[in-house]
N, C-alpha and C positions, 0 to 999 in steps of 0.2 A: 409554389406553382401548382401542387397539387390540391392543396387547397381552393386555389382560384376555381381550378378546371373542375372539382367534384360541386363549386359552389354555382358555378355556372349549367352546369349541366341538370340539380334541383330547379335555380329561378329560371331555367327554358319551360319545364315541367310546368313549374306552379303559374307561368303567364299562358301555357295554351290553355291549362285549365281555367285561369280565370276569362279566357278570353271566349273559352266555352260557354260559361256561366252566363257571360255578357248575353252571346248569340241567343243562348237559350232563353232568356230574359226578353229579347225580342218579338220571340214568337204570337204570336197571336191564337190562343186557344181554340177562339169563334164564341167563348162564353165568358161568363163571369163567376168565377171562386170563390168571391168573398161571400160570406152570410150565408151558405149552403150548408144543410144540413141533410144526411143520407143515410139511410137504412136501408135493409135486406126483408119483403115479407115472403111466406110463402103461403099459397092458399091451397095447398096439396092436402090430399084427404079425402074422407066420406062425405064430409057436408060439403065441399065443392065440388068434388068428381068431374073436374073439366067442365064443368057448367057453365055456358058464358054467360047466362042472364045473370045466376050467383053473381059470378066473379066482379061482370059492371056492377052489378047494386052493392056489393061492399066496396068498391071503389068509388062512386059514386060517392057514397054515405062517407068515406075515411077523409074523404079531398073537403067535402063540404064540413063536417067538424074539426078540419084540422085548419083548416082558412078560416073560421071562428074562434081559432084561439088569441089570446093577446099576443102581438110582437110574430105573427105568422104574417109575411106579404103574399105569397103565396107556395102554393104544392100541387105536387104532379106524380105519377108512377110511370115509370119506363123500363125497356125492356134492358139497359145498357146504358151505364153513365160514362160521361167523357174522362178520358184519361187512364178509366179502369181497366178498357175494352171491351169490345163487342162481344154480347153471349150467343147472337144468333146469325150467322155467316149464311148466303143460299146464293145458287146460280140462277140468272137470268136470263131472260127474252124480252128483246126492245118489238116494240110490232112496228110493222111496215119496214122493218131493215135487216138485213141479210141475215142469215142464223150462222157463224163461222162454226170450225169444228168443233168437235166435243170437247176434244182436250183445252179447246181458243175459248168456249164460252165463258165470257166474265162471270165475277162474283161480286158480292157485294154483300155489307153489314145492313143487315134487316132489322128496325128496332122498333116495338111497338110501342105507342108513349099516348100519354092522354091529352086535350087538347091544351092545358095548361101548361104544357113542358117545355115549350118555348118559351113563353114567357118566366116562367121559374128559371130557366137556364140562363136566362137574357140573351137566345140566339138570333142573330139580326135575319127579319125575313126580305127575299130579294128581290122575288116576286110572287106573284099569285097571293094564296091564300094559305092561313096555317089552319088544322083540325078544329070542327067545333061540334059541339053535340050532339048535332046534328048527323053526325058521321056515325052511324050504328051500324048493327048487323043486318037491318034489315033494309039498309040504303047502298048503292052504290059503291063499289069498292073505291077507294081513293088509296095517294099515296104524297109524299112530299119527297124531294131528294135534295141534294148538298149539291154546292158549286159545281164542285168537279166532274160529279156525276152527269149532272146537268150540260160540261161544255165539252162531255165527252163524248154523248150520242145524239148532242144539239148544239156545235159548235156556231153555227151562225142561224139562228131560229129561236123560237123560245118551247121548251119543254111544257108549258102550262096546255094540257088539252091530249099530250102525246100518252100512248100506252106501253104499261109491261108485267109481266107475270113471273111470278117467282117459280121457281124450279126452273127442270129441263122441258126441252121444246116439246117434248109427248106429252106431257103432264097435262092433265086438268084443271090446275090452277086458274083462279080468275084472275080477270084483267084486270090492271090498277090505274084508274085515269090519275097523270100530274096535274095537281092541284096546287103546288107551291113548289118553290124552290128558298134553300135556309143556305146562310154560309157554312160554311166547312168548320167542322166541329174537330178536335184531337182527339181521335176514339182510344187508339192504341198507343198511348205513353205521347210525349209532349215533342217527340223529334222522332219519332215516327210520321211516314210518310201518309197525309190522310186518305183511306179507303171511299172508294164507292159507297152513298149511305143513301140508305130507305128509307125514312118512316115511314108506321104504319098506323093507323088510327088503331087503338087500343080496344074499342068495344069492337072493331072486328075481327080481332085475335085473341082469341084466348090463350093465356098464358099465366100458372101457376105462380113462379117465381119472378118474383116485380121486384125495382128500387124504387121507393120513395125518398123526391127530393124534396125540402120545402126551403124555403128563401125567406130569411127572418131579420125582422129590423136593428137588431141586437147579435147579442153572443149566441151564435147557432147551439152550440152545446147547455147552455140554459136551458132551452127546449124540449131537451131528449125526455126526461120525463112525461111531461105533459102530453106531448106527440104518442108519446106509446099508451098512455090512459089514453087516451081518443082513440087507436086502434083496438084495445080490449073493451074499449067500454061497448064494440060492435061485434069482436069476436075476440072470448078471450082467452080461448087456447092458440089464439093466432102466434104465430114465431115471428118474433123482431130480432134480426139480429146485425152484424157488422154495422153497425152504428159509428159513423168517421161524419166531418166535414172533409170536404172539396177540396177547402185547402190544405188539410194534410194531405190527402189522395194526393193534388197536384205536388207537395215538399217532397213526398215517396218518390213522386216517378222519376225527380231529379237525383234522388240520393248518391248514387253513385257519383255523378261528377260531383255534385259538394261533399263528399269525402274526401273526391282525391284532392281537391283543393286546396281544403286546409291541411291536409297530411305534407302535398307535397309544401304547401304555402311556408307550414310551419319549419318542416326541413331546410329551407331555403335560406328563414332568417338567422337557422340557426347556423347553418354553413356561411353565412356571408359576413353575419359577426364573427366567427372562428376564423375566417378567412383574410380579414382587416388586422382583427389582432396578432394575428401569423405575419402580419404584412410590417403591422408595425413593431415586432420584436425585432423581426430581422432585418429591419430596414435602422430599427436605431442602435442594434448590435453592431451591426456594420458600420455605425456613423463613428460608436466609441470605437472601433478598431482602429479606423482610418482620421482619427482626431489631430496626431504628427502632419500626415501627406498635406489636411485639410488648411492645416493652422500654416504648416511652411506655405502652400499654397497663396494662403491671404498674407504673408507675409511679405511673401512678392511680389504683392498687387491685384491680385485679385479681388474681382468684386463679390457680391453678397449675391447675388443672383448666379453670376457663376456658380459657387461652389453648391447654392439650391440645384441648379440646374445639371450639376453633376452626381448630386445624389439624386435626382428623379430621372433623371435618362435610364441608369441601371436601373431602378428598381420599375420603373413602368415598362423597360425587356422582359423585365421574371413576368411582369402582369399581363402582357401582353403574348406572353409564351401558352401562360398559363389559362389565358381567351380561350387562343386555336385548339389548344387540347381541348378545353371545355365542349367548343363547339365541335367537335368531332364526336366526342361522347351525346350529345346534345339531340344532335342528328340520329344516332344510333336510339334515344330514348322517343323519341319524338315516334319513330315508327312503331313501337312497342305500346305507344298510346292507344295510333291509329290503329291500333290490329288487336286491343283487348276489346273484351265484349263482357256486358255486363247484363243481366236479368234485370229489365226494366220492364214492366206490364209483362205482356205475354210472348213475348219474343225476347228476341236479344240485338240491343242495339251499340252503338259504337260507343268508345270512352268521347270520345272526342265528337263536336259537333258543331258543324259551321264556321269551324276552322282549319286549314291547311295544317298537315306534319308539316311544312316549313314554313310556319308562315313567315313572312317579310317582318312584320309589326314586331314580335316578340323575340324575331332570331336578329333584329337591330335596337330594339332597344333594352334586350337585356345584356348583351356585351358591354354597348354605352352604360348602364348603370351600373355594371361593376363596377368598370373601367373607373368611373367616378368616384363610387367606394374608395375602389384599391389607390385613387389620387389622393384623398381625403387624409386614409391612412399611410401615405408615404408623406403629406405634405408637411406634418407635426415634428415626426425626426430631421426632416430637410432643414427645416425653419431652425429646428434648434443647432445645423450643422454651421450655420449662415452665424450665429452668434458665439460659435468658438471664439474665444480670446489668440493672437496669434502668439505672444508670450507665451502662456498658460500652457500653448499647444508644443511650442518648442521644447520644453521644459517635461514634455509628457515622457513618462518612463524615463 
């Protein structure tokens, strides 16, 4: 019984996890993982000193020989790559609509990216127009923003034409005409809620610290060499460093739930085979005990399903006992899911995701598949109780 109920109480565990895993497998990024490849440069120093004409003309130069290499589709720098989270957060002003309090002014992830970074990312655009060359420092300020941002301060209109400036309302900042709208990207971990997002054309922000992504027809990690000769061969005290694909980024941000998975996954089976086997010691202990009652019994007349049907009535009680406890403990673990928190990206987000502590799905069908089990293993001793000899049995002891 206690067996059942410790076994039951792992496979509740192991199906919200897996049923987490499911959810999260659903998700929709807004990009594409695979063939990404990402590093870290930084252009800090004497020879850049904040320079933005510098800073464009080695990006310029690093994008154009690195899109020249074999097995490169293409490459982009940005200020903040999906999944890892955003490095540069700022409060804003929509123009022509109300300015709320100070403490109410929204925020939003501000990311400056060159015009190739959609296309590198594969982010689908929705409307307008995405960044081109054309977009410099000495043209018009522009900007692009994501779904959400977009149906948040243009819920029935379209954002393409509308303005906003980053900072607070006193500020000097320039205005940014919307110029496109892109879908909604995972900035911060993959079930994390998606933030307000900005971009910003790249040659009109200067910014040190860049990701370079490049999107390769092959094995991204073949690359890395090559990729970093093209950036020394332009500057070669430059620093390359965190060098990952995407899709590890994006195996990171899940870790936590596929740990608990197979921890609890593995627990489960080992409990529910320990649990069978419990089932069926004592279920065929109890068959030799009761071998006389069995055998007089068939002797009387009894049929063959009878006396099955009396050794599975008791022993699907104990299993059926041994359920209700489980689910009592089950309930008690389920809330211990929903309330731990684990260091995924830069926050902390739930064990559990897109799943209910109770949910319906796994709190009915993992009792049914014990239940199953624990039938499985009473049906062997049952069967062998049905083939008592009635002689043989009289004769016992």
């Amino acid at each position: 019984m206690t067996e059942i109920a410790f076994a039951l109480v792992l496979l509740t565990g192991a199906g919200l996890m897996a049923r987490t895993m499911y959810k999260m497998a659903q998700v929709d990024p807004g990009f594409r993982s695979d063939h990404l490849l990402t590093m870290r440069v930084n252009l800090a120093g004497p020879k850049y000193d904040d320079d933005l004409v510098r800073m464009n003309s080695f990006e310029r130069e690093a994008i154009t020989r690195i899109k020249a290499l074999p097995g490169v589709k293409s490459a982009a720098f940005t200020g903040s790559l999906p999944i890892e989270g955003q490095e540069w957060g700022s409060v804003f002003v929509v123009e022509n609509q109300p300015v709320p309090e100070r403490s109410q002014i929204p925020a939003a992830a501000f990311n400056p990216s060159s015009p190739e970074y959609f296309q590198t990312m594969d982010i689908r655009l929705i409307e307008g127009r995405l960044f081109t060359d054309a977009d410099r420092d000495k043209t018009p300020t522009v900007a692009i923003i994501n779904e959400t941002m977009a149906r948040r301060f243009w819920p029935n209109e379209s954002p393409i034409g509308k303005r906003l400036k980053q900072g607070w309302p006193e500020w000097e900042t320039p205005w940014r005409e919307v110029v496109g709208v892109v879908a909604d990207v995972k900035l911060n971990g993959v079930i994390e809620k998606t933030p307000l997002h900005v971009y910003l054309p790249l040659a009109q922000v200067p910014s040190s610290g860049m990701y370079l992504a490049i999107r390769t027809e092959s094995d991204p990690t073949a690359m890395t060499t090559s990729v970093k000769a093209a950036l020394h061969s332009i500057d070669p005290d430059l620093p390359v460093y965190m060098v990952r694909t995407m899709d590890d980024m994006f195996n990171r941000s899940i870790l936590p739930q596929r740990a608990a998975t197979i921890l609890l996954t593995a627990f489960a089976l080992v409990a529910i085979l320990l649990a069978a086997l419990g089932i069926y010691g004592v279920i065929s202990w109890g068959v030799v005990q009761r071998t006389r009652e069995m055998g007089l019994r068939m002797a009387l007349g009894a049929l063959q399903r009878d006396v099955m049907w009396l050794v599975l009535r008791r022993s699907m009680l104990v299993v059926l006992v041994g359920v209700g406890l489980g689910l009592f403990g089950a309930f008690a673990l389920t809330r211990v899911l929903s309330s731990m928190l684990s260091e995924v990206g830069p926050g902390k987000t739930p064990l559990l995701f897109g799943v209910n502590a109770v949910d319906p799905v796994t709190f009915i069908v993992v009792p049914v598949l014990l239940s199953l089990v624990a039938l499985v293993a009473c049906l062997l001793p049952a069967r062998r109780a049905t083939k008592i000899d009635p002689l043989v049995a009289l004769r016992y002891e």
